[in-house]
C-alpha positions as CSV (number, residue, x, y, z in Angstrom):
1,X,-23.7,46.2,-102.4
2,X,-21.3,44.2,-100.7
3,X,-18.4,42.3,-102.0
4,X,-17.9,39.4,-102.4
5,X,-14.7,39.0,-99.1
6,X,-17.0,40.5,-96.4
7,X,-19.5,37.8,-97.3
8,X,-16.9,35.2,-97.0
9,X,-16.1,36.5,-93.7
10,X,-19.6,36.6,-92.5
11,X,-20.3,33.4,-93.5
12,X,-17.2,32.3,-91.5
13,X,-18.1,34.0,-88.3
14,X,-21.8,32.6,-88.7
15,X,-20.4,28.8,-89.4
16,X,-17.8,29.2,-86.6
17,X,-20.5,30.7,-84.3
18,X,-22.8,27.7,-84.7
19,X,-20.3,25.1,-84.7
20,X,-18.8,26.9,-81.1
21,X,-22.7,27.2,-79.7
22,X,-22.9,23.0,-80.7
23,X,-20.1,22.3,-78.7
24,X,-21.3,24.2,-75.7
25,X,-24.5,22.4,-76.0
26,X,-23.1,19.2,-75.9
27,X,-20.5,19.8,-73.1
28,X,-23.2,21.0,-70.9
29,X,-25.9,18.2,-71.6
30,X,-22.7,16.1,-71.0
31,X,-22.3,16.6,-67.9
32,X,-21.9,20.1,-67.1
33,X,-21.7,20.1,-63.6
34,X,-24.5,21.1,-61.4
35,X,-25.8,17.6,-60.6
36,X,-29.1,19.3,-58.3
37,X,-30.5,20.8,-60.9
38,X,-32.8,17.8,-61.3
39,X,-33.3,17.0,-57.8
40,X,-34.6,20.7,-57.2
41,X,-37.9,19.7,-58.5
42,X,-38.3,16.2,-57.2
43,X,-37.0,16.5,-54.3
44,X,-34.1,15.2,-52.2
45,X,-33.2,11.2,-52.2
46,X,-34.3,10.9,-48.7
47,X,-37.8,12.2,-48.7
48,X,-38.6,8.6,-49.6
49,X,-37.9,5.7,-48.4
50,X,-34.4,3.8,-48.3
51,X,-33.6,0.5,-50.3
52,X,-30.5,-1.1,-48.4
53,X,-30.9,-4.1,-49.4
54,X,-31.7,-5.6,-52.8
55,X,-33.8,-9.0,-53.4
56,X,-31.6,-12.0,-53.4
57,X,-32.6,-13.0,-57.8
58,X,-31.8,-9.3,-59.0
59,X,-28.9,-11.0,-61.5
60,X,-26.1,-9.1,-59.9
61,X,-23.3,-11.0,-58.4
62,X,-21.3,-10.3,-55.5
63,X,-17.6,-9.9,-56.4
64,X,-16.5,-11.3,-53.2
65,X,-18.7,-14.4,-53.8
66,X,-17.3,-17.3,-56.1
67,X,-19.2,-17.8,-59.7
68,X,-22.6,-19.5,-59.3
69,X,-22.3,-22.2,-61.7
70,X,-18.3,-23.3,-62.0
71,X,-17.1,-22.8,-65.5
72,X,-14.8,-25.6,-67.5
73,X,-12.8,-23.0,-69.0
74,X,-9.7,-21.6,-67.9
75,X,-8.3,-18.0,-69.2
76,X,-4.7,-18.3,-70.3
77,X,-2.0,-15.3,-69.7
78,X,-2.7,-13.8,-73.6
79,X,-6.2,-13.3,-72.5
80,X,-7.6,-16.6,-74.7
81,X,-10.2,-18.7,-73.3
82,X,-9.4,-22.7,-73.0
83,X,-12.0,-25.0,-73.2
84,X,-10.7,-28.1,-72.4
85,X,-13.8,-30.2,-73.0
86,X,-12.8,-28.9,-76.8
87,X,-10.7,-32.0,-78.6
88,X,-7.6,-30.7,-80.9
89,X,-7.8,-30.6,-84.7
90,X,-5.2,-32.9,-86.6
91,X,-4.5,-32.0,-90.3
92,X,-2.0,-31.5,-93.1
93,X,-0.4,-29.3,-95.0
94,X,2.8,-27.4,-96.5
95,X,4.9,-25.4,-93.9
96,X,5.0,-21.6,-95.0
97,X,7.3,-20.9,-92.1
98,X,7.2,-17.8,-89.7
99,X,4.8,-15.1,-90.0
100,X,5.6,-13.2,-87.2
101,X,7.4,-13.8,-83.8
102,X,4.5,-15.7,-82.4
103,X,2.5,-16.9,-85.6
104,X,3.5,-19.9,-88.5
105,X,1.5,-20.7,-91.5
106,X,0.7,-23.9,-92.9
107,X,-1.5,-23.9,-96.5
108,X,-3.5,-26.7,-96.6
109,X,-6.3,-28.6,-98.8
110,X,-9.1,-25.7,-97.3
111,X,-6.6,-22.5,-97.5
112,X,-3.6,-21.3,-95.4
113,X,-4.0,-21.2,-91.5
114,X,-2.4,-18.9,-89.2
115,X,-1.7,-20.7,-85.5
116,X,-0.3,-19.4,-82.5
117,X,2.9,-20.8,-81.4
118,X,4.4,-20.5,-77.7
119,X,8.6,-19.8,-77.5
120,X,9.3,-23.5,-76.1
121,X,8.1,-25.0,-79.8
122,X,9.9,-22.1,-82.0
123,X,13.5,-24.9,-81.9
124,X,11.0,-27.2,-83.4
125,X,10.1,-24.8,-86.0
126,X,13.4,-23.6,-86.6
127,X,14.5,-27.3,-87.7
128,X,11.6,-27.2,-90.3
129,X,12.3,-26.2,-94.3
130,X,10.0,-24.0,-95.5
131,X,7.8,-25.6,-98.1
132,X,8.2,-29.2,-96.1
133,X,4.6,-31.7,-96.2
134,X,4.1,-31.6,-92.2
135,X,1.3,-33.2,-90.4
136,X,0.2,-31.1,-87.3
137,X,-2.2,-30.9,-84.4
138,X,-4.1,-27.6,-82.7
139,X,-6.8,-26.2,-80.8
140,X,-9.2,-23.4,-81.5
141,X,-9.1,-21.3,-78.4
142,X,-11.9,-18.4,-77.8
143,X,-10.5,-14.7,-77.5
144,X,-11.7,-13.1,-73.8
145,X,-14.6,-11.1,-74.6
146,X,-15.4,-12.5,-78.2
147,X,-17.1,-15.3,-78.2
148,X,-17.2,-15.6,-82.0
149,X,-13.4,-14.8,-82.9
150,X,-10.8,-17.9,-82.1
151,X,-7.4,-18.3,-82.3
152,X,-5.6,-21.0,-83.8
153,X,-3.0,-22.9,-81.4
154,X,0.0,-25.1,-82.4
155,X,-0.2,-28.0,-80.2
156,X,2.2,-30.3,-82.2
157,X,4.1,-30.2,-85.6
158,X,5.9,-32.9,-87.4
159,X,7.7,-33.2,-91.0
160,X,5.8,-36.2,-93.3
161,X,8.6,-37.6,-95.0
């Protein structure tokens, strides 16, 4: 009969046993390195013939070349897309102040909004009390890469007295 250790230990050497021979699988249908093995059977690349060129409508386009159809938007330097063709959004609401280094928050009638703001309008901010009615303008701007996400930007702030 064996006790109950040397059963703990075999079962350890068989789990670490399979978990090593997994790995080893998965590296070598990865990529494991001998890149002919396939062509062995088929043949080498140049027992047919030789594409050099591909059709002109194949959908791929030639870095060098300049975009097909010109785009209206313009990408700015913190990877947001600007569309200008988009108008700006004017509303009110109470000034929450800084969130961050970059980011204010106003509440308003639908919730509190988080916008962008760039380093020449944070004076403008500064001179704000927290808690002050201000009426403001921004644009929604599209993130690079996501076209559902957008980010809020300031493009003008002032107090309603």
């Amino acid at each position: 009969m064996m006790n109950s250790s040397k059963r703990r230990r075999n079962k350890k050497a068989a789990t670490a046993g399979a978990v090593l021979l997994a790995v080893m699988l998965a590296t070598s249908a990865c990529g494991g390195g001998n890149t002919n093995a396939g062509n062995e059977q088929q043949g080498s690349p140049t027992d047919g013939p030789v594409i050099t060129q591909l059709p002109e409508d194949n959908g791929v386009i030639d870095p060098d070349l300049s975009s097909p159809e010109p785009t209206d938007t313009a990408t700015n330097n913190d990877g947001t897309i600007e569309d200008p063709a988009a108008p700006n959004k004017v509303n009110e609401g109470i000034y929450s102040g800084l969130s961050d280094s970059h980011s204010i928050e106003i509440e308003t009638a639908a919730g509190a909004i988080a916008l962008q703001v760039t380093d020449d309008q944070k004076s403008t901010l500064e001179a704000l009390p927290d808690d002050a009615k201000v009426k403001f303008e921004y644009s929604e701007i599209a993130i690079e890469g996501e076209a559902t996400l957008k980010q809020n930007w300031l493009v003008k702030i002032e107090e309603i007295k």
